[in-house]
N, C-alpha and C positions, 0 to 999 in steps of 0.2 A: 516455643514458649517465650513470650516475651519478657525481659526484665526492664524493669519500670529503674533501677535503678542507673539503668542507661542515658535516662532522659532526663534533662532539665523537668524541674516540677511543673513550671511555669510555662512548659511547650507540651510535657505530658499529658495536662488537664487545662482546659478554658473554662470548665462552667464550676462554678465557686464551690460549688453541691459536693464535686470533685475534688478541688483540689485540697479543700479545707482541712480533709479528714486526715490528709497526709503530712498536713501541716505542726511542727512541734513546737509548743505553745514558750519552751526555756530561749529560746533564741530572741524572741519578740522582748521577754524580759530585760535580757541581755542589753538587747540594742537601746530600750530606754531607760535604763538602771541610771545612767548617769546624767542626762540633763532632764529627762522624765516631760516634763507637762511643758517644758521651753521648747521642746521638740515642734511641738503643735501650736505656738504662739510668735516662733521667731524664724528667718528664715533659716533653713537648716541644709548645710550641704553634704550632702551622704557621698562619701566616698568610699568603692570597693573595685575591686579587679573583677573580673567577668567568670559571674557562676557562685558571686560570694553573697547573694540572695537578698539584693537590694529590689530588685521586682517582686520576688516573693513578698516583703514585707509591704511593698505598695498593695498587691494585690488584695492583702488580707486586709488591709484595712478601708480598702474602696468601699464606696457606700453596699453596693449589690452582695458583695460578702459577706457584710457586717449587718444585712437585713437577711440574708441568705439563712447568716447564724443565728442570729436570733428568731428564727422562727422555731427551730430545733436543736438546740446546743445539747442539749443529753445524745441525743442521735450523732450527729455530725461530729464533734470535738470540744467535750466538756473541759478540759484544761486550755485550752486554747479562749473559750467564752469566757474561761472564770480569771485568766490572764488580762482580755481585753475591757474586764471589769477591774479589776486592781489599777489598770492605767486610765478609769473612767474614758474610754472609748466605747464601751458599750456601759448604758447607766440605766436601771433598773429595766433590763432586759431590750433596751431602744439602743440603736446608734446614735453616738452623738457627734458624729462626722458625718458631712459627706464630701469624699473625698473623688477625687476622677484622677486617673493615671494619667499623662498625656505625652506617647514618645514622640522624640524630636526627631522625626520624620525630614527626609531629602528636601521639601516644601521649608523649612525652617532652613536651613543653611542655605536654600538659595535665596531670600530674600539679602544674604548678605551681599552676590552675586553681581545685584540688579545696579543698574547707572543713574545710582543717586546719593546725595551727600550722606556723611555719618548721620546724622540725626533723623534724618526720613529714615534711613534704612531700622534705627532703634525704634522710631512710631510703627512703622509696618509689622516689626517685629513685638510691638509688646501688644498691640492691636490683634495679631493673629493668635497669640497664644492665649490671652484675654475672652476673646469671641470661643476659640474651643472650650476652654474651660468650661464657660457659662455653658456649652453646648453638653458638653461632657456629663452638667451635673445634672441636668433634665436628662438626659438618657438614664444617669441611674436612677433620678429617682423612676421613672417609668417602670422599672425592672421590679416595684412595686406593684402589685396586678390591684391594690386594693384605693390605690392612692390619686387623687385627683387634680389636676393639676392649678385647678382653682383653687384646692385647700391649701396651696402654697403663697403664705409672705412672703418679702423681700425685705429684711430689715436692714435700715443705713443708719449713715450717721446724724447724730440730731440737727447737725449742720449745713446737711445733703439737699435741702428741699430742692435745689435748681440742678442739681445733678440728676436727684428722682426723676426728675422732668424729661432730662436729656435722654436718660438712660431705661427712660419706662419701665422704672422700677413699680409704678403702682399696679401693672398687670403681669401677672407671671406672662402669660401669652405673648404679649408684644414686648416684655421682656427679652424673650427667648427670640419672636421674631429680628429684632433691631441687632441681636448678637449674629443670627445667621445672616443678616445682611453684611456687615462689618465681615465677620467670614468669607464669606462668598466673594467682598469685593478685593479684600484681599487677593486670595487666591487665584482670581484670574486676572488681578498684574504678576503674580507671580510665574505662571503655566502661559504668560501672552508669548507670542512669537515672538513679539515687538514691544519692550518693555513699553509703557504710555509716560507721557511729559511729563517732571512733577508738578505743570499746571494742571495737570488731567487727575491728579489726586487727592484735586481740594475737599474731596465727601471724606473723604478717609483722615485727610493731616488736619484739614481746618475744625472736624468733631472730635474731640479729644475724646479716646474712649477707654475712659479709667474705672473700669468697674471695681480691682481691684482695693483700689483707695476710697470707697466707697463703700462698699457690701461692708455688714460684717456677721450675718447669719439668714439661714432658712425656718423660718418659721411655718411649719404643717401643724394645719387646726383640723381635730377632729379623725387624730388617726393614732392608731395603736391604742393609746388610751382610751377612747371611745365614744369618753365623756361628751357631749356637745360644749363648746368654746376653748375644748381645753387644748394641749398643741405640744408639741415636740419641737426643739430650736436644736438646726442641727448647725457645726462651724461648719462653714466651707473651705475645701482645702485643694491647689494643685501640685500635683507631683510629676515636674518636669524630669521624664525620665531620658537616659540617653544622651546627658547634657554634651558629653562630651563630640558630638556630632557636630555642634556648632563650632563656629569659624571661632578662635581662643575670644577675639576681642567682640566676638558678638557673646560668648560667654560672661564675659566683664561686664558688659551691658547690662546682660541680662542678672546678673549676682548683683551689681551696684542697683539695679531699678526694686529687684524684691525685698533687697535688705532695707528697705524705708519705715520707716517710723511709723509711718500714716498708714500701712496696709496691717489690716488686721485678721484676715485669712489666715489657715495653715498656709505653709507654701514647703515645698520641699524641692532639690534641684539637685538630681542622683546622677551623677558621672562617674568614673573612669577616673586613675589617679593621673593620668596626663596632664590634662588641663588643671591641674593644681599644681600651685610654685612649689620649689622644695622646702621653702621656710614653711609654708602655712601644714605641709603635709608630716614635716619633722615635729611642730609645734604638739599637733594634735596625737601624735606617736605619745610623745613627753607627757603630755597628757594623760593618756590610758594607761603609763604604767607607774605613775604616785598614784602613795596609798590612797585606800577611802577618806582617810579619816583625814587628809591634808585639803587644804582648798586648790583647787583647780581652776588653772587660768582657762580665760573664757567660757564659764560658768556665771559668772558676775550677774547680776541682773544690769539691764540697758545694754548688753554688747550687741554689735550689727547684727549679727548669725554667728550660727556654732556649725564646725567644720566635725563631722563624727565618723567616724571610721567603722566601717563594716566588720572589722578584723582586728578587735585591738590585741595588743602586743600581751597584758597581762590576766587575761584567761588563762586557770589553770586547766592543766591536763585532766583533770579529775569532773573540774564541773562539767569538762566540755565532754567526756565522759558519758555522762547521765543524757546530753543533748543526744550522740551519737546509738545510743540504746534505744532512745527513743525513736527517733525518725529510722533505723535500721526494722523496728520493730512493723511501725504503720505501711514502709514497703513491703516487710516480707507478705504481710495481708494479702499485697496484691499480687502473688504468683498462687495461681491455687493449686498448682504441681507440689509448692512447698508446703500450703498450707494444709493439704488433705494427707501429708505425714508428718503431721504436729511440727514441722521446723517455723517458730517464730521469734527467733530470737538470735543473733548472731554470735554471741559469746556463746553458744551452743556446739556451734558448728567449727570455729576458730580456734578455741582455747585449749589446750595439748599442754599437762604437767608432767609428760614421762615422752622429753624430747632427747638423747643420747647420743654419743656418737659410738658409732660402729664398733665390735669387739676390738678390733686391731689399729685402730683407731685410739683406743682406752690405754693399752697396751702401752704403745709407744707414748700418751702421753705418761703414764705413768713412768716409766723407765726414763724421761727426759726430767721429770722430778727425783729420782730416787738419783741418779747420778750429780744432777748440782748439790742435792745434801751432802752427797760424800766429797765435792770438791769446795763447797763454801764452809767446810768442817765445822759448822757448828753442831754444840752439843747435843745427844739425844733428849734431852731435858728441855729443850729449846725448842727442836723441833717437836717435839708434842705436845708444849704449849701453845706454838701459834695453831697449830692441827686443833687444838680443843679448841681455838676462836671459831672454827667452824661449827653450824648447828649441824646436827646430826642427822635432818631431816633433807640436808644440801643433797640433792645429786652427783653420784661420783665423779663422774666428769668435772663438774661447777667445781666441785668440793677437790680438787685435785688441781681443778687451773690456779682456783682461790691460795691455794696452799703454796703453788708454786709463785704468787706475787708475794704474798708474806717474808715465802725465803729470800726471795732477791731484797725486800725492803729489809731486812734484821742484815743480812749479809752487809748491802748496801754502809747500813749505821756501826758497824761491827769492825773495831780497828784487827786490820791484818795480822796474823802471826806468821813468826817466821818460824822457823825450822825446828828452833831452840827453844819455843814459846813454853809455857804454863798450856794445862787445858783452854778449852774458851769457856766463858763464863755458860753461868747455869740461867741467867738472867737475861730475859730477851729485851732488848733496848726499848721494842715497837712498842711494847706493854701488852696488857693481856684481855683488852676488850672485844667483847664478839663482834664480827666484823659487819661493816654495810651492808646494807643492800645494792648500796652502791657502787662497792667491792663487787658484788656478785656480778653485778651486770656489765661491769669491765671486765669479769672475768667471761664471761660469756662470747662479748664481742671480739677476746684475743681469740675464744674457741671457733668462731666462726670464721676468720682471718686465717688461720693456720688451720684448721681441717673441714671448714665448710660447711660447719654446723649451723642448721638453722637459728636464725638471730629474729627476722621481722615479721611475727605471726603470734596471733592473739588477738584478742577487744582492744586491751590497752594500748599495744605497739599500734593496733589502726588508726584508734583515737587520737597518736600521740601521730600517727605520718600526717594528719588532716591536716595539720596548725592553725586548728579553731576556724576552721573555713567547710562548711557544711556542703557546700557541694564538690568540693576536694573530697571530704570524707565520702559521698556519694559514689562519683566517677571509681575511686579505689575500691570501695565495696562490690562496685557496677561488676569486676572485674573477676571478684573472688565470688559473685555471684555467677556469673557465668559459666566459673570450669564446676560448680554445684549444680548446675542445671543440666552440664554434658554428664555427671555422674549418674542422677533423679533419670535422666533418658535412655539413660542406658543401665538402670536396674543396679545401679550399684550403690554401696552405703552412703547415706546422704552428709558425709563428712570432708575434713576439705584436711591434707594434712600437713604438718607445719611447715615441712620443706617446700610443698606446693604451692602453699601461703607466700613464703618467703621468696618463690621464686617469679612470682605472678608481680607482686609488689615491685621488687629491683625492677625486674622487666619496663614496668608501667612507668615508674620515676626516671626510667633512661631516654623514652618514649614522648613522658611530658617535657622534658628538658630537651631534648630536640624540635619539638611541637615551637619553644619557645620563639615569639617571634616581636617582641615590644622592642622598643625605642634603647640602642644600647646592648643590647641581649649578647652580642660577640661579646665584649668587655667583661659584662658581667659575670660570664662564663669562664671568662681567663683570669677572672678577680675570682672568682668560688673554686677553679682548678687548683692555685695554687694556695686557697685558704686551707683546700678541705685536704691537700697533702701532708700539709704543716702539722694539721690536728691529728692526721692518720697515725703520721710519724709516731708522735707524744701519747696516744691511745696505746698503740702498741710497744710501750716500752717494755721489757721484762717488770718493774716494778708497779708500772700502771699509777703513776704520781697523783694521776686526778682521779683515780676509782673507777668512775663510766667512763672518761676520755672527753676529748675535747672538742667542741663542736662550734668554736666563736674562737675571734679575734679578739682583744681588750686592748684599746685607746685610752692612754688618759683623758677622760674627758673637758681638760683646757683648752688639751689640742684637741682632739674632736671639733669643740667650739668653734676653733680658728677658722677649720678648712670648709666647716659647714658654712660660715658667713660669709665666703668668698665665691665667686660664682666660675666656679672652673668645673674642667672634666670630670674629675673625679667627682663631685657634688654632682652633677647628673647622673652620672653610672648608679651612685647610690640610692640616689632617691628612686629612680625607677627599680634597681637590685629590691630595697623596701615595699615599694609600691605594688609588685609582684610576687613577692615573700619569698625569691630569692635570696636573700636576706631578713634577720628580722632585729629592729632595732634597740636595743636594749640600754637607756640612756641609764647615767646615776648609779649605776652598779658601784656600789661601798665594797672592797674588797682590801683586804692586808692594808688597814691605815688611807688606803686611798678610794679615790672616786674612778670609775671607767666607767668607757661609754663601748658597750660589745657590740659589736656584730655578727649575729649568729646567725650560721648556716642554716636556710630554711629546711624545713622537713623531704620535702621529695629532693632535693641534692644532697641531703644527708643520709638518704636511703640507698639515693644510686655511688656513692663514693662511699657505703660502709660505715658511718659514725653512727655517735650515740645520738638518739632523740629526746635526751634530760639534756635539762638547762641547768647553767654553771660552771663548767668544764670550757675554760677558755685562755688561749697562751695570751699572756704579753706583749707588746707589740709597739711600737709608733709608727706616725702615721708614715714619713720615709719605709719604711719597710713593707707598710701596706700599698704606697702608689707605688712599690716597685713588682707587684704582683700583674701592677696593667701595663700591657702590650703599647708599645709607639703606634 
């Protein structure tokens, strides 16, 4: 039985028809919620870690997709249509892009290779990716069975006429022709044995070919609408996928040539956070996590390009929630083992509200409470008021750990008596408010810490291990799908149970973090070893200070500032620790009169070292104390 949650989407499925339906239309929102319609107007640099669905989102919106869908959106994925219509990407049932993917393929990094000065090698290079484009976007539109290729304009700009000339823009045909030659010739200096002279490349250097700075739509007369003269103007758009392939300073080239003024195409240019400095990649963090309702730098109208993050920092757990229900829902579809016994839904199969620890288990914690009552001697009057902070609804375990963090804090605040003393008061210090949720879920995590109680199983702990990174949440479900499929084969109830959950999960997060293999990754490791100690320590205190525990470091963010601006070790370890969500970065935190800048433990290191997965929970620190966490 195959599980599709094993697979990238984007390798699972090639033909649009496919992959569409699996596609969840919150994520697409998501990613343009913030600079929205400048996305498609200015250059834009998408930045994500591998598998954080920066392809996916090229793909849906390539033209073949976007005609794919509108021919059928009730069928295929009516939230997904009615999404690419709120972003006017699809506009009264038509694309209004046509967009082509185009990866930067082994052929792209070696023209950096070839034995010729900088500036020839930036012509060959924006000549080749130029010529594919234009190749790219006659291919999609083909992928129209209805459409002809004569009913295709070329519209430029009113200024272009000598370029139309050059660029035989007035025949789509020899439009298309002049670009596969420009192609073609590229390419075989690139694959020559012997590279050729740069006098030998005067067809190529001496014809400037800027389609680019030229184009600025396709105009199709006589389609979809039907009308005779009437037409569809679609933008045309590339999306240089893969950027991160190229040699850094052919990337520079290629980021300083799109970001121009004069080009008026989509263009998009999707890498890897490598190839981005750590200023611009902290900038854009900073960025995602001020509020809505503040202005946001590099939003401005006129800026070069917007630098946007596949993964921003201030996604809540909740919205991201609703995404994970969703796409969990559209896979289960595709096992029909699961679907022919109604399982379509994952909080089905996860969710466990009568999880306990064992009789003797219960036993001893309880008798490890009833004996600190009789040695922190406070009054029974006392102790049954924090005992009534608890709802009544707690589970006895919870409702016993809980109790036993209350007494240590009343004890705690409760001046000593000695021998000679008065009773103790009748009046508990703590006060007498029914306790957190937050409370509980500290108390939970000492229970699993001391008797092994299941902690990481449920919807929400999954949602919450993703860190808003949908194919993270995938690969983890992949997982929990699997030991469901060894159940379904072997006849047994189609449920997963929380310890299984919890132990499937630890497993994989100890697994992913040896997998880990980026730029720095030793360090990093030795920087999150002795973070996530520090936190364990302060989670597990008898009083439990922070509730859930602690899961960040806190910087003054002055200092922060400092060490960010200087270009030393520690700034690389981090910015890659960030880039990878080995960390995540949490600038501006307003906390007791001050400002910090946290850094918090990403989700799957906080799974394999036991901490909490809520945010807020974070010791104190400077930065001394932090560089001494990394190794010489």
């Amino acid at each position: 039985m195959d599980n599709p949650f094993k697979k990238r989407a984007t390798e699972y499925v090639a033909e649009p028809s496919t992959l569409l339906p699996l596609v969840s239309h919150t994520p697409l929102l998501e990613f343009f919620s913030l600079d929205g319609v400048e996305l498609l107007e200015k250059l834009s640099i998408v930045v994500g870690t591998p598998g954080c669905g920066k392809t996916t989102i090229a793909r849906v919106i390539e033209f073949d997709s976007l005609a794919t869908l509108a021919r059928d959106p009730v069928e295929i994925n009516k939230e997904l249509a009615v999404a690419l219509t709120q972003l006017s990407i699809l506009k009264d049932g038509t694309p209004s892009l046509l967009a082509y993917r185009l990866p930067m393929t082994t052929n792209f990094r070696s023209i950096w290779d070839l034995p010729y000065s900088e500036s020839i090698r930036a012509t060959l290079l924006r000549a080749y990716v130029q010529s594919k484009a234009v190749l790219g976007w006659f291919r999609q539109l083909e992928t129209v069975e209805e459409l002809d290729i004569e009913q295709i304009e070329i519209v430029t700009g009113s200024d272009s006429e000598s370029a139309r000339q050059v660029l035989k823009a007035d025949s789509p045909s020899d439009f298309r022709e002049y670009a596969r030659r420009i192609e073609l010739a590229v390419f075989k200096v690139i694959t020559a044995l012997v590279a050729p002279s740069e006098q030998d490349l005067a067809e190529i250097i001496n014809e400037s070919y800027d389609v680019f700075e030229y184009i600025e739509r396709f105009r199709v007369r006589n389609w979809i609408v039907g009308t005779p003269g009437e037409y569809v103007d679609l933008l045309p758009m590339a999306i240089v996928d893969d950027a991160h392939e190229l040699h850094p300073l052919q990337f520079a080239q290629l980021r300083d040539w799109l970001k121009r003024r004069n080009i008026y195409i989509g263009r998009w240019v999707m890498c890897r956070p490598d190839v981005v400095s750590p200023e611009d990649y902290r900038d854009a963090m900073a960025k995602e996590v001020m509020e809505d309702g503040e202005q946001r730098p590099g939003t401005a109208g006129g800026r070069d390009y917007i630098l946007r993050l596949m993964q921003p920092s201030n996604r809540s757990a909740k919205r991201f929630l609703v995404v994970a229900r969703d796409i969990s829902s559209r896979y289960l579809n595709g096992i029909n083992e699961l679907s022919r016994r109604s399982i379509k839904t994952l909080p089905n199969i996860l969710d466990h509200n009568n999880v306990s620890l064992a009789a003797s288990q219960l036993e001893q914690l309880r008798k490890s409470v009833v004996e600190f009552q009789q040695e922190s001697r406070l009054s029974k009057t006392v102790i049954d008021s924090l005992r009534a902070r608890i709802p009544e609804t707690t589970q006895p375990d919870e409702a016993l750990a809980a109790l036993r963090i209350l007494l240590r804090r009343e004890w705690n605040r409760t001046p000593q008596l000695g021998l000679l003393d008065d009773d103790p008061t009748d009046e508990p210090l703590t006060g007498d408010r029914t306790i957190s949720p937050a409370l509980l879920e500290g108390a939970r995590l000492q229970l699993f810490h001391e008797f092994g109680r299941p902690y990481y199983f449920g919807m929400d702990k999954l949602a919450e291990a993703s860190n808003n990174n949908i194919e993270q949440f995938i690969r983890l479900s992949g997982s929990l799908i699997d030991e469901l499929i060894v159940r379904v084969v072997r006849n047994r109830k189609p449920e997963l149970s929380a310890k299984l959950q919890h132990d499937v999960l630890r497993k994989l997060s100890l697994k992913i973090m040896d997998e880990w293999d980026f730029p720095y990754h030793a360090l990093v490791k030795d920087l999150l070893a002795g973070m996530a100690k520090r936190c364990l320590d302060r989670t597990l205190l008898p009083n439990a200070p922070l509730d859930h525990g602690a899961n960040a470091i806190g910087i003054p963010q002055e200092e922060m500032d400092k060490v960010l601006a200087r270009s030393e070790r520690l700034t690389r370890v981090l910015h890659f620790a960030f880039a990878y969500k080995a960390l995540v970065f949490v600038p501006q935190y307003k906390c007791k009169g001050r400002v910090w800048c946290l850094l918090e433990i990403g989700a799957i290191p906080s799974i394999a070292y036991g901490l909490t997965l809520r945010r807020g929970g974070f010791i104190e620190d400077t930065l001394s104390g932090l560089q001494s966490l990394l190794k010489e």
